[in-house]
C-alpha positions as CSV (number, residue, x, y, z in Angstrom):
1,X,48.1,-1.2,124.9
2,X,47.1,2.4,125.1
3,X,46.4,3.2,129.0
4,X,43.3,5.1,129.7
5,X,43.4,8.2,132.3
6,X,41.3,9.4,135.1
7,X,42.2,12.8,134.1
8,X,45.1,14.3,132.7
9,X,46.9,17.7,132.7
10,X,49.0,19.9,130.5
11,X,52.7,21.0,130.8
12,X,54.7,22.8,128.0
13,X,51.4,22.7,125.4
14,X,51.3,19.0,125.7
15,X,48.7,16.6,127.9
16,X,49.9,13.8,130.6
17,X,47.8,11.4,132.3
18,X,47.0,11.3,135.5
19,X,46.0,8.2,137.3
20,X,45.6,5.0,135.0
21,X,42.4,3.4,135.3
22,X,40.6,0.5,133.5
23,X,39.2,0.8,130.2
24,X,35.7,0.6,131.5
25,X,35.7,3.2,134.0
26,X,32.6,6.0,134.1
27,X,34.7,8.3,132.4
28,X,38.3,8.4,131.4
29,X,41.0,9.6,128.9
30,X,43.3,8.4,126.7
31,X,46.5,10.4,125.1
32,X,47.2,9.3,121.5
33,X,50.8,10.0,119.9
34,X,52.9,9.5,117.4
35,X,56.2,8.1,118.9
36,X,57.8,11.7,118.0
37,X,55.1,13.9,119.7
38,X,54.7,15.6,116.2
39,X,50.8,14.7,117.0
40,X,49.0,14.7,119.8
41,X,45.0,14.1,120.6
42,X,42.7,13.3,124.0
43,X,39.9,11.2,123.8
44,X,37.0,11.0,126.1
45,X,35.9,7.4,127.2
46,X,32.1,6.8,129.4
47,X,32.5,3.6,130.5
48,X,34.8,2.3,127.8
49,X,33.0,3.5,124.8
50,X,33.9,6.8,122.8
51,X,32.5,9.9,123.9
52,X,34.7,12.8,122.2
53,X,37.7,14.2,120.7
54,X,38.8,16.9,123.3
55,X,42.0,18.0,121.7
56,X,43.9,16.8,118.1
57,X,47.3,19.0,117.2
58,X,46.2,18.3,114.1
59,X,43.9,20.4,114.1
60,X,45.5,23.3,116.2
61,X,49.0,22.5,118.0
62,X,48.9,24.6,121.7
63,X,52.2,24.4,121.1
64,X,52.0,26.6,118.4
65,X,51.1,29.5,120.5
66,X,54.9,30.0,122.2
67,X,55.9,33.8,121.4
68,X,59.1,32.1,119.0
69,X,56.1,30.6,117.0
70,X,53.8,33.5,116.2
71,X,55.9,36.0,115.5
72,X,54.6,36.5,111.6
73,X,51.1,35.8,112.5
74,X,48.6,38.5,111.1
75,X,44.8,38.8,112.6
76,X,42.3,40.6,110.5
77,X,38.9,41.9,112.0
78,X,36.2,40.5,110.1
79,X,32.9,41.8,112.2
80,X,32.8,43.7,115.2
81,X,30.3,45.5,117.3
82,X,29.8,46.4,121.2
83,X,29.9,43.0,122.3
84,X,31.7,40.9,119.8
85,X,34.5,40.5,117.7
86,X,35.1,37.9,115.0
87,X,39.2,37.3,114.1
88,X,40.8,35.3,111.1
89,X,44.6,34.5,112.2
90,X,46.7,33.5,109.6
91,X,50.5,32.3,109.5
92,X,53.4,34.1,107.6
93,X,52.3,32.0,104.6
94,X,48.9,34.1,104.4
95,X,47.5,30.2,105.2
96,X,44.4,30.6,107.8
97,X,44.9,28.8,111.0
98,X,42.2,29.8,113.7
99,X,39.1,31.5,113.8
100,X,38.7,33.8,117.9
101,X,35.6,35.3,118.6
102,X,35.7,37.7,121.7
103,X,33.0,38.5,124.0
104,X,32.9,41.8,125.3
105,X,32.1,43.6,128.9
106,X,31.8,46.9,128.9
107,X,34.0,47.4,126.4
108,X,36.6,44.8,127.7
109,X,37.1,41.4,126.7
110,X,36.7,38.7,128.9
111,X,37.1,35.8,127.3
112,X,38.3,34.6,123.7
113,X,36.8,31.4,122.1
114,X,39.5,29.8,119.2
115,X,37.9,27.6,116.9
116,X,40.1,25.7,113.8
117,X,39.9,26.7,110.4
118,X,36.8,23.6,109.6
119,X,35.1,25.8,112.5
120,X,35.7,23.5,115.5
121,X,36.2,24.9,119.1
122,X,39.9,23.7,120.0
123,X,40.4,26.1,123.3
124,X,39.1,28.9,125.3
125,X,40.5,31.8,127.1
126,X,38.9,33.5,130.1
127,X,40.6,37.3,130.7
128,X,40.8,38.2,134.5
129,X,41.1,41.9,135.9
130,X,40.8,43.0,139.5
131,X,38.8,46.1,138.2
132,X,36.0,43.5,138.1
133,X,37.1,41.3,141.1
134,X,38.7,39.2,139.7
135,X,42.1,37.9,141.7
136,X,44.5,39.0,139.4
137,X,45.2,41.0,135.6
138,X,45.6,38.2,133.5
139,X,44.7,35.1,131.1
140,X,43.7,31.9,131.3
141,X,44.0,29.2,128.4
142,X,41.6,26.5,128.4
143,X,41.1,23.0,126.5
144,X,37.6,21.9,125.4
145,X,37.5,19.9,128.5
146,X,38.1,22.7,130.8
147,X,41.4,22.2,131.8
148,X,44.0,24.2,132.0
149,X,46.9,24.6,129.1
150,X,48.3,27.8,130.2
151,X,48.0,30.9,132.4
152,X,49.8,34.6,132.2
153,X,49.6,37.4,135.2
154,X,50.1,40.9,133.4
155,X,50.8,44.6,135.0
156,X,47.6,46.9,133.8
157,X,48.5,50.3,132.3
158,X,46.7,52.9,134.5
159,X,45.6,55.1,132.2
160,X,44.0,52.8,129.5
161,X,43.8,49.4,131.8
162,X,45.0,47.6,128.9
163,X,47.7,44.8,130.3
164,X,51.2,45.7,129.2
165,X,54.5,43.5,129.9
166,X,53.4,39.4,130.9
167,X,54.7,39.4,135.4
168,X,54.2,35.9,135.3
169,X,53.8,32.9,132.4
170,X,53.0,29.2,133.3
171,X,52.6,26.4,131.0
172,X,52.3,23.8,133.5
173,X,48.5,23.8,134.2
174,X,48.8,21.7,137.6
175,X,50.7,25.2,138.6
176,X,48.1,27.1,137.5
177,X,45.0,28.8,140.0
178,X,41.8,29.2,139.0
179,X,40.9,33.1,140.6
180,X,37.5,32.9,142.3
């Protein structure tokens, strides 16, 4: 029997459950895998029925996005103006594999939304610099759900205040802060 979650967090690209509860709870989760981890999804549950899919590797793998894994990936602009940009990344194979459309702020991005090639949201990523208050220079990877996958802390060149070489990277998300 597949045990359902009160929430669940994500270490190393892949989700764990935290806190069994019963299948009828208000709201809980359930992680679905293949005994290999070669797939991976999170269901929602209200009250024991089916709510949503909030992540399916099959549809993007957060795995995927380890340095070792992207090194032959190849974005191309496809619209741009002051306050957005809309990206097609594809693999070393030419074959498409996300959609990211940044939101600008005064000419800075500050957050990143990654949606899978049939046009479905998969994650999110907030970008974080002290220039606007924020606690640190730095990214924050979300799921659907709002929970963490990942986090990285960069040093900020002074001269253009783009962020340079990664200070600090964390794929555990319990590890991770949100800045306030």
């Amino acid at each position: 029997m597949i045990k359902h979650y009160a929430t669940y967090t994500w270490k190393e690209g892949i989700p764990y459950g935290i806190q069994n509860v019963d299948a009828n709870h208000p709201l809980s989760y359930k992680i679905l895998s293949d005994p290999y981890h070669k797939w991976i999804s999170v269901e929602e549950y209200k009250s024991g029925a089916f709510s949503k899919v909030i992540y399916d590797s099959k549809l993007f793998d957060f795995r995927q996005l380890k340095p070792i894994n992207q090194t032959a990936w190849n974005k191309t602009t496809t619209k741009e103006s002051e306050t957005e940009m809309l990206c097609e990344i594809r693999d070393q194979d030419d074959r498409l594999i996300l959609f990211e459309h940044y939101r600008f702020e005064e000419g800075i991005c500050r957050e990143c939304q990654t949606l899978c090639v049939h046009q479905i949201p998969v994650s999110y990523q907030k970008v974080y610099y002290q220039k606007f208050g924020d606690a640190f220079n730095g990214v924050i990877l979300f799921d659907c759900n709002d929970q963490i996958v990942m986090q990285k802390e960069y040093a900020v060149d002074e001269g253009s205040g783009e962020f340079t070489e990664v200070l600090k990277e964390s794929w555990n998300g319990q590890n991770c802060l949100l800045p306030r």
